[in-house]
Each structure stands twice: as structure tokens, then as C-alpha cells.
N, C-alpha and C positions, 0 to 999 in steps of 0.2 A: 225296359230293355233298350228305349231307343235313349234314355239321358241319363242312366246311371241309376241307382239308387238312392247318393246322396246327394244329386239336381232333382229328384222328384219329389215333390212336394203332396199332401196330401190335397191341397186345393186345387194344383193341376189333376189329383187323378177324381175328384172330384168335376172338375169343368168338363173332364174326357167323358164322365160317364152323365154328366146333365143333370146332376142332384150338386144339392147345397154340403159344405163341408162338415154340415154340423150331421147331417145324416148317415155321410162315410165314417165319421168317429163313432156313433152311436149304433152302426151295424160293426165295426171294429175294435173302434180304440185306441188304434194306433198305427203306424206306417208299418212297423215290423208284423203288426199283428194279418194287415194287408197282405206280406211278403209268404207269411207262412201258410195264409188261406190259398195262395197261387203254388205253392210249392202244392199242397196235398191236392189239390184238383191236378195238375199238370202230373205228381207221381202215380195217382190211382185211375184216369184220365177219364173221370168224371165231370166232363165239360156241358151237360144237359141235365135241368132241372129233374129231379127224380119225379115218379109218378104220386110219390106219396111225400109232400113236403117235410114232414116230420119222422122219415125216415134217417136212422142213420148211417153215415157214411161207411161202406165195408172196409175190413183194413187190407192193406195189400195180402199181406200172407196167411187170408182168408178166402183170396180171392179164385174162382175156378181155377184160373191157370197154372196157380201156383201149388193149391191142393194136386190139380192134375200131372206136376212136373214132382213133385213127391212121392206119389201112387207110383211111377215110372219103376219098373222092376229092374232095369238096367240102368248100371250106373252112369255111363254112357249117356244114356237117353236122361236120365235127371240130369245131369250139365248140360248138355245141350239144350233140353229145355229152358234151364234157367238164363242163358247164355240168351234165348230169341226173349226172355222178360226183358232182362236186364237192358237191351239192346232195345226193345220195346219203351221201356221207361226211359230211357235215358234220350231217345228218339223225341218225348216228347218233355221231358223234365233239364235237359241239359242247357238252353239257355237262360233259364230262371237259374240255375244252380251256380251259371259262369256269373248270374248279375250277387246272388250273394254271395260267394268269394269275394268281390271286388267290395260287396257292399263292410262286409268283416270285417276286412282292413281298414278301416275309417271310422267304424260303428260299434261301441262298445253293446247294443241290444241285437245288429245284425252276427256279429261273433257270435254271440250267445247261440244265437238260431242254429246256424252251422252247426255249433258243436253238439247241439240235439240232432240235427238232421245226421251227422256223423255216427254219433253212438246209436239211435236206431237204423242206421245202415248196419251196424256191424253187427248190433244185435240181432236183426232179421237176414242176413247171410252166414252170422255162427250158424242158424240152423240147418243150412246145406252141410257143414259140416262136420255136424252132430249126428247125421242122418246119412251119411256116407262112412263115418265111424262106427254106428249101430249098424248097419251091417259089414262090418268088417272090409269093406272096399277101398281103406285107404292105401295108398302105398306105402311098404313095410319102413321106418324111421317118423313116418309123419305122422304126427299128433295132432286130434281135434284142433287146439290153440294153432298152430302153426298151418293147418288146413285153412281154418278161419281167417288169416292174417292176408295168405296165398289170395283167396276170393274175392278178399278185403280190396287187397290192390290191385288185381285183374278186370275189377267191377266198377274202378273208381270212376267219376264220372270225367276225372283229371285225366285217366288215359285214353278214355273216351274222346276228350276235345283232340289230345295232341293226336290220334290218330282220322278222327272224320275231321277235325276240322283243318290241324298244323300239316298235316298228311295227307288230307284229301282223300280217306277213303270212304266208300259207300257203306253203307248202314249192313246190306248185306257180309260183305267182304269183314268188319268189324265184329257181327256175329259168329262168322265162321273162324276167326282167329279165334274171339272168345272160347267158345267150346272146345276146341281144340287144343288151349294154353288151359284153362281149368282141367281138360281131361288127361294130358300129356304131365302136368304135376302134381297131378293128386290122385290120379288111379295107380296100383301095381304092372310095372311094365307086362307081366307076363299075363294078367287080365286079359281076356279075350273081347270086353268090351271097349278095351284103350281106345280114344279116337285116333285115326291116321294125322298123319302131319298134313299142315294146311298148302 
């Protein structure tokens, strides 16, 4: 984060961390493969050694909170809930995420990455709107596909920056549009659960 992706060198993050560089290949591979180990700890934010080394890692939308913003009986209360995730993750996933973008455009292996980390974003946010369509809460014209699309952009981590960081708003202030902007276009106006305006 502090020289780019493509000023870092695998021997600087080796020097940083006090091991030989033949050791950082041999626990990775490669610089990309570095980049995408930082992504899944920083998105799942498992930043402390598990208790059981040979444990594997939970995936996010296996994870309590997310089961628990699913279980939500009110539609309402699932955006909302997803709205403090996503705002949660992105809290702590959003400057790794601005350093691959940057690193994309330069990097024929860092693109790549992106455009995985992209398809399973949308992949695991179709499900909010798979699950707002089974039970019938969408608002009447909108289609699963176009629900999905809606989340898609609302969650991006793109209007995330332009708003905490181009905008200067606070992580709370950012949640509370979230949920508001997810519930205000994808619930039926006449739902009793619609969020109010922010």
C-alpha cells in the first residue's frame, strides 16, 4: 500500500517480513499469489492464527453474520444487515482492493485477480437477491438479474471510496445510506418494511 503494487518487489516484502526470499516463494509463489492471500484475510478478517493450524478457512457467506442477515424475517432487516457487512468488509478490505485496481491496469496476473474477486462478488451478492425474490419482496418490475446488478453497484467497493474517502464520509453515515439506497430500490414502495429516507 505504501509503493504500489508494481514498485514492490517480492524481496522488499521479504526484507519487511525478516525471511529469505526463497522462503516467501516457497510459502506462495508468486507476488500475485501474496496479493490474493491479503485480499481473503483482509475480506474475511481473519487476521490471528487459528487455534487449530490445519483448520480451514470459513468462507464469508458461511459466516455467522451472514447466515444471521439471511435468517432476518424482515426484508428491511436483511439489507440492513447486509449494508453493516458490507460496510464491515469494505472497512477493512478497501485499501488492498484500491491497491489492485491500480495494480490491474499494469498487470496482466493482477487483472486476472480482480476479475475473480469481481465475479465472486457478484456471485455471493446474487444471493441477497435470490433470496429477496423467493420470498416475493421485490418491488413489482424488478427481476432477480436486475436486483443483483442494483447490489452489485450499490456495494461496489468503487462507491465506497468515492464516498468515505472522495467525500469524506464516515463509515457509519456510509452504512446508513447503504441500507437505505438497497431498501428504497429493491423493496415495493407500499411494503411496510421499506427503509425511510436517509
Amino acid at each position: 500500500m505504501q509503493q504500489g503494487y508494481a514498485a514492490t518487489t517480492v524481496e522488499a516484502i521479504a526484507a519487511e517480513a525478516g525471511t529469505a526470499p526463497a522462503t516467501v516463494y516457497r510459502l506462495f509463489g508468486s507476488k500475485r499469489a501474496i496479493l490474493e492471500s491479503v485480499l481473503d484475510v483482509s475480506f474475511v478478517g481473519d487476521d490471528e492464527p487459528d487455534d487449530e493450524p490445519d483448520d480451514e478457512p470459513v468462507a464469508l457467506h458461511e459466516r455467522p453474520a451472514v447466515l444471521d442477515a439471511f435468517a432476518a424475517t424482515d426484508p428491511r432487516q436483511l439489507l440492513t444487515d447486509f449494508a453493516r457487512i458490507c460496510r464491515e468488509l469494505l472497512d477493512r478490505s478497501a485499501p488492498v482492493q484500491q491497491v489492485l485496481r491500480g495494480a490491474a491496469a499494469v498487470d496482466p496476473d493482477a487483472a486476472e485477480l480482480l476479475d475473480l474477486v469481481r465475479g465472486q462478488r457478484l456471485e455471493g451478492q446474487s444471493r441477497i437477491a435470490r433470496e429477496l425474490g423467493a420470498r416475493g419482496a421485490l418491488a413489482g418490475g424488478i427481476e432477480e438479474t436486475s436486483a443483483a446488478d442494483t447490489i452489485y453497484t450499490l456495494m461496489a467497493p468503487e462507491v465506497h471510496h468515492l464516498l468515505t474517502v472522495e467525500r469524506g464520509w464516515s463509515a457509519d453515515r456510509y452504512e446508513r445510506w447503504l441500507g437505505n439506497a438497497l431498501c428504497a430500490m429493491l423493496l415495493a414502495p407500499t411494503d411496510p418494511s421499506r427503509c425511510t429516507a436517509p
